[in-house]
C-alpha positions in Angstrom: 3.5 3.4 18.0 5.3 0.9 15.6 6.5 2.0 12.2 6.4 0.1 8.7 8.5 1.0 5.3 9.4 0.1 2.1 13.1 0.5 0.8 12.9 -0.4 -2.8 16.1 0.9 -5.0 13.9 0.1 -8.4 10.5 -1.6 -8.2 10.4 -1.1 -12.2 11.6 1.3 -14.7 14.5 2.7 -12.8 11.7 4.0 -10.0 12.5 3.6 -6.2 10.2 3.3 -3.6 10.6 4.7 -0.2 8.2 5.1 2.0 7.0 4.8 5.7 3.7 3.9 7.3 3.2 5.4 10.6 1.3 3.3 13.2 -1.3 5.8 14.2 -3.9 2.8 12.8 -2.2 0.2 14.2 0.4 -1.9 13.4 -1.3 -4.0 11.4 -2.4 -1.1 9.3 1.4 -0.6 9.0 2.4 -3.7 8.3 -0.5 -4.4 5.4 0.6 -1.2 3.7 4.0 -2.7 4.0 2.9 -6.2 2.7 0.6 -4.3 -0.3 1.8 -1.4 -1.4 4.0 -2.0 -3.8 2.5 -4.8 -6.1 -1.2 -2.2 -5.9 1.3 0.4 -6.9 3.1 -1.5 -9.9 -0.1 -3.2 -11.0 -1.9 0.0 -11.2 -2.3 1.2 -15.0 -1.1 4.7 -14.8 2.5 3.0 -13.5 2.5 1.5 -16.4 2.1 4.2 -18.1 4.6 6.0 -16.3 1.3 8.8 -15.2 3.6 8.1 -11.2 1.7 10.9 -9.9 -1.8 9.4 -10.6 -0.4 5.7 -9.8 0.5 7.1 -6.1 -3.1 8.9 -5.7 -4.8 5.9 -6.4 -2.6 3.6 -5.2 -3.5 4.8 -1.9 -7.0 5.1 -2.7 -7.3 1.8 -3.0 -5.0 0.9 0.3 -7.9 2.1 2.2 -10.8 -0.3 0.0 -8.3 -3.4 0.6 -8.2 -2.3 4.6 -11.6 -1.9 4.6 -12.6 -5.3 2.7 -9.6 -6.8 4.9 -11.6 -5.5 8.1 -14.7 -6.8 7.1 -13.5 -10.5 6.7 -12.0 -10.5 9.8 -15.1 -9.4 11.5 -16.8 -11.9 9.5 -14.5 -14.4 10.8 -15.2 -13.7 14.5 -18.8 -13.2 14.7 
């Protein structure tokens, strides 16, 4: 199982990010969480309105559409 993380000292407003995506989906799951998370994170309107909690729970939430849409494409792609 590979690992993927994020080690952000401040990705905005004094905030640090610092977290670890485990590779029970994959690595590639891992390493798109790695890629994304952060700008879905610090786009995401409750960040910006410092609502972190709610910013996190959709944050993820939404990980799992882009993985999903991300999926799709690529089985697109090789049928």
């Amino acid at each position: 199982m590979e690992d993927a993380h994020i080690v952000n000292p401040n990705i905005g407003n004094g905030i640090g990010l610092f977290a670890i995506f485990d590779g029970h989906g994959g690595i590639e799951i891992a390493k798109f969480c790695e890629m994304h998370f952060t700008n879905v994170l610090t786009s995401n309107h409750h960040f910006k309105n410092k609502s972190y909690p709610q910013a996190l729970q959709e944050t993820f939430l939404e990980m799992d559409v882009l993985i999903s849409q991300s999926n799709q494409q690529l089985i697109a792609i090789h049928n």
